[in-house]
C-alpha positions in Angstrom: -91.1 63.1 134.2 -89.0 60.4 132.5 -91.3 57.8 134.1 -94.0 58.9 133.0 -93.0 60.0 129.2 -91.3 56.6 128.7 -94.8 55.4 129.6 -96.2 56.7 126.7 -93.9 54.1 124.5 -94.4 51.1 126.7 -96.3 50.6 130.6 -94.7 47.3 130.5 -91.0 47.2 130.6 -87.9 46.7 132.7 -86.9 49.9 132.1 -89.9 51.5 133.3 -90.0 49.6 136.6 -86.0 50.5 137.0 -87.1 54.2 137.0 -89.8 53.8 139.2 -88.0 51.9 142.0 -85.4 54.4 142.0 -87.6 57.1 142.2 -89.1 55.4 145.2 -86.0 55.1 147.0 -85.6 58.7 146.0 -88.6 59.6 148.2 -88.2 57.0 151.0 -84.0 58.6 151.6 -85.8 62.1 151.6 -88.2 61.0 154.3 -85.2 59.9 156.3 -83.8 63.2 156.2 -87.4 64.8 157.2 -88.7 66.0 153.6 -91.9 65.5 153.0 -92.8 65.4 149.1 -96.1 65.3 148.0 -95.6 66.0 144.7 -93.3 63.3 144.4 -95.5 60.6 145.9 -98.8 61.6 144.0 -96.4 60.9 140.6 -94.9 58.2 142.3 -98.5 56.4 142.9 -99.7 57.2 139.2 -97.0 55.9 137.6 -97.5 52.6 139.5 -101.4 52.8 139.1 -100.6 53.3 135.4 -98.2 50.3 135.2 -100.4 47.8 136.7 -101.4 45.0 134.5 -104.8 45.2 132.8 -107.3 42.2 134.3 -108.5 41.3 137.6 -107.3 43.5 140.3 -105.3 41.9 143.2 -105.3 42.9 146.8 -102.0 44.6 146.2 -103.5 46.4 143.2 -106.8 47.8 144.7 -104.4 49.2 148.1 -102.4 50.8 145.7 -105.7 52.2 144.1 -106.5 53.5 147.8 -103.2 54.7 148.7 -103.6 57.5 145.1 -107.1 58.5 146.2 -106.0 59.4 149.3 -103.0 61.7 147.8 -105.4 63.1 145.4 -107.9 63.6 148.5 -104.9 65.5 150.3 -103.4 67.6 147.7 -107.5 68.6 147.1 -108.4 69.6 150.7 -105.0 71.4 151.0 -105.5 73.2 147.9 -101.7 72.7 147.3 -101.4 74.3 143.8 -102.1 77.6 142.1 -102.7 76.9 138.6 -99.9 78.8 137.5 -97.4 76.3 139.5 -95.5 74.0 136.8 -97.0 70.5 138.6 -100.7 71.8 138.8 -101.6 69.5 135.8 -99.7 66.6 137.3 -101.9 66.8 140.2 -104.9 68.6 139.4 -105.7 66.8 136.1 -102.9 63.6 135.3 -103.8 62.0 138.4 -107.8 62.0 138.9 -107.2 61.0 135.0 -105.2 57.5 135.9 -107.3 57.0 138.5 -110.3 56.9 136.4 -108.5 54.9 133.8 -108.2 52.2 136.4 -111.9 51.5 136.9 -112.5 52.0 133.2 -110.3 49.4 132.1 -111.1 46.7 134.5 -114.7 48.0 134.3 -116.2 44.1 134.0 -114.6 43.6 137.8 -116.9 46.7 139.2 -120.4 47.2 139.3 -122.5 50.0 138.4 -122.3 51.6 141.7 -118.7 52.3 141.0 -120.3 54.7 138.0 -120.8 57.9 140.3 -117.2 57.2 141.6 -115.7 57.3 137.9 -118.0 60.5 137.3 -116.4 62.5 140.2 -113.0 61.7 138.9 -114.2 63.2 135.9 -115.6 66.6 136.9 -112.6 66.7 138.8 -110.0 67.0 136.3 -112.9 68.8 133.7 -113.3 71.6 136.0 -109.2 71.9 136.6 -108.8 71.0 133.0 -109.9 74.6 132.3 -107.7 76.0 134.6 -104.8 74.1 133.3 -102.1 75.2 131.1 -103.9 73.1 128.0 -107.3 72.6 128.9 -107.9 70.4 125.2 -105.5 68.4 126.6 -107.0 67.4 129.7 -110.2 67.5 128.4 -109.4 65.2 125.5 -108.5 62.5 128.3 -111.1 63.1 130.6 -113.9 62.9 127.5 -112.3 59.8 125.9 -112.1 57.6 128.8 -115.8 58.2 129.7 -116.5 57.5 126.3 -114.9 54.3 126.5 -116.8 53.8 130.1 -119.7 54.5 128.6 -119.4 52.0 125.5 -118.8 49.1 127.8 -122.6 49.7 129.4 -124.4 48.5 126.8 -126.6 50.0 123.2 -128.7 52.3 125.6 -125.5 54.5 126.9 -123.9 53.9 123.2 -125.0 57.6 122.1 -123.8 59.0 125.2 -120.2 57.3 124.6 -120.4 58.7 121.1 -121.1 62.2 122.3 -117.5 62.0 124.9 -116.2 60.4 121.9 -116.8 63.2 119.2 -115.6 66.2 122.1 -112.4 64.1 122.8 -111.4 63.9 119.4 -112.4 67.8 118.9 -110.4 68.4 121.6 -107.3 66.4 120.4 -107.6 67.6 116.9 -107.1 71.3 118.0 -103.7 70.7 120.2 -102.5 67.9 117.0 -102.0 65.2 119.5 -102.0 63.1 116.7 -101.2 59.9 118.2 -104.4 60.8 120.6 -106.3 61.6 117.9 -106.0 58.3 116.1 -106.4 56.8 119.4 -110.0 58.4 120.0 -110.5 58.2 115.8 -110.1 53.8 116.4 -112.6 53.8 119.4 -115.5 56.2 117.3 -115.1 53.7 114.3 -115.1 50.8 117.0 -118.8 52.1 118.5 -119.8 52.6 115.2 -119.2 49.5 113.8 -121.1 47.8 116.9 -124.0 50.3 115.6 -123.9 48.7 112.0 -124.1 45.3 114.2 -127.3 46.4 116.2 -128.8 48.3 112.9 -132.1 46.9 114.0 -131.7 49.9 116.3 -129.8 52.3 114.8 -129.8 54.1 111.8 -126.3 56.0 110.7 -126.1 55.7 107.1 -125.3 59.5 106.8 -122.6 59.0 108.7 -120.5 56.2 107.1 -118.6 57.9 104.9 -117.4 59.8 107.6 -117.1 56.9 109.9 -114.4 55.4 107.1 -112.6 58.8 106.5 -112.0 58.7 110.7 -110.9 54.5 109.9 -108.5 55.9 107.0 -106.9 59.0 109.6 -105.9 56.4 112.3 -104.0 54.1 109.5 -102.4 57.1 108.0 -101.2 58.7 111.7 -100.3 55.3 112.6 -98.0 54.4 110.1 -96.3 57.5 110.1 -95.6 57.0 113.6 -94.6 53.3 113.3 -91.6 52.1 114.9 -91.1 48.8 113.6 -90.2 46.6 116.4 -92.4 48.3 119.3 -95.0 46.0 119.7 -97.4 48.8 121.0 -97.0 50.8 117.7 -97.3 47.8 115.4 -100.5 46.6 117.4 -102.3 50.2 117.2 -101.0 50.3 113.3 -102.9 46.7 112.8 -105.7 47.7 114.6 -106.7 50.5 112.6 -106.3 48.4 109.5 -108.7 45.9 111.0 -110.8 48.0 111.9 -111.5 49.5 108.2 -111.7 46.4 107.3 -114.5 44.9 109.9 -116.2 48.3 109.0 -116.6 47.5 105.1 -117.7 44.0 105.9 -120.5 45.0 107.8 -121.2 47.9 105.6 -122.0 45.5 102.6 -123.9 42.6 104.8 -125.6 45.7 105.7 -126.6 46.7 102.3 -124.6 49.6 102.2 
């Protein structure tokens, strides 16, 4: 658990690989003594798959990749949880998650017939989402990162990104993830803004004032939850403010 909560602060960090190589060497002295843990190695795997830099996967990257799905395969087939049991999210919903984040974020390095493989991931933790013990929670994961998928694949899939978009940030607004929520709230106003781009084929001017209250909820959750000094924070903070910005400028070359 501390692995993977100090991930939410920072994925990159000698701190975070410190926890993780000793959790590993955890596992590897209970296989000596002949204890299996599956839990253990499926939050072992997601915390590595998580920490993995963001680009080109290696050789090294893509087996570890292989070595989740097959954990996720396992604990699936074995039916290893009930949902009442205090790691069925890890597994049932946390995992299929990361490993969907993977593709999505190195999406340029995969072709299209990678898409069905993403979509499986995400009925997966959608239909255990539900059984979870915070299905928003789940669900405001699964929907944003298909959203995000889904605006990578050109104007066409664009409304369809928006759609996983808007039911992410629903989702996240109900639970007050905040921190989620301006998360999802930065990615709407970034789709919308390449829909002021491509006006020639999109018409939203009923939705721009909304599309600058979203802009003005990220700046505001984001500076109440800077920490001056953590890069991450800073950056998301910045972002938001750019973002308002970029959306105002193409709001008046649009004749807005």
């Amino acid at each position: 658990y501390a692995m993977h909560s100090y991930m939410n602060l920072c994925t990159h960090s000698e701190a975070l690989f410190s926890l993780i190589a000793r959790f590993r060497d955890k596992l590897d002295s209970w296989k000596k003594d002949g204890c299996e843990d599956m839990i253990g190695e499926c939050m072992y795997y997601a915390a590595i798959l998580r920490s993995l830099p963001i680009g080109k996967p290696t050789k090294d990257d893509m087996s570890i990749l292989e070595e989740t799905e097959k954990r996720l395969d396992i604990v699936l087939q074995a039916n290893l949880l009930s949902p009442s049991h205090h790691n069925f999210d890890d597994l049932y919903c946390y995992l299929p998650n990361n490993i969907m984040a993977f593709y999505i974020d190195r999406w340029e390095y995969f072709d299209k017939s990678y898409l069905q493989k993403v979509l499986k991931y995400y009925e997966i933790e959608e239909a255990n989402a539900i059984k979870s013990k915070c299905p928003e929670l789940y669900l405001g994961m699964a929907n944003h990162n298909l959203g995000f998928l889904y605006s990578k694949l050109g104007p066409s899939e664009w409304p369809k990104a928006l759609s996983y978009y808007k039911e992410a940030y629903d989702c996240r607004k109900k639970i007050f993830r905040e921190m989620e929520v301006a998360e999802t709230a930065v990615n709407i106003g970034g789709l919308m803004f390449q829909m002021l781009v491509r006006r020639d084929i999109f018409k939203i001017e009923g939705d721009l004032q909304n599309i600058l209250n979203i802009a003005d909820e990220a700046i505001d959750i984001y500076k109440r939850h800077l920490i001056p000094g953590a890069e991450e924070r800073e950056m998301n903070y910045y972002k938001a403010i750019q973002l308002k910005g970029s959306l105002l400028y193409m709001m008046e070359l649009s004749g807005y």
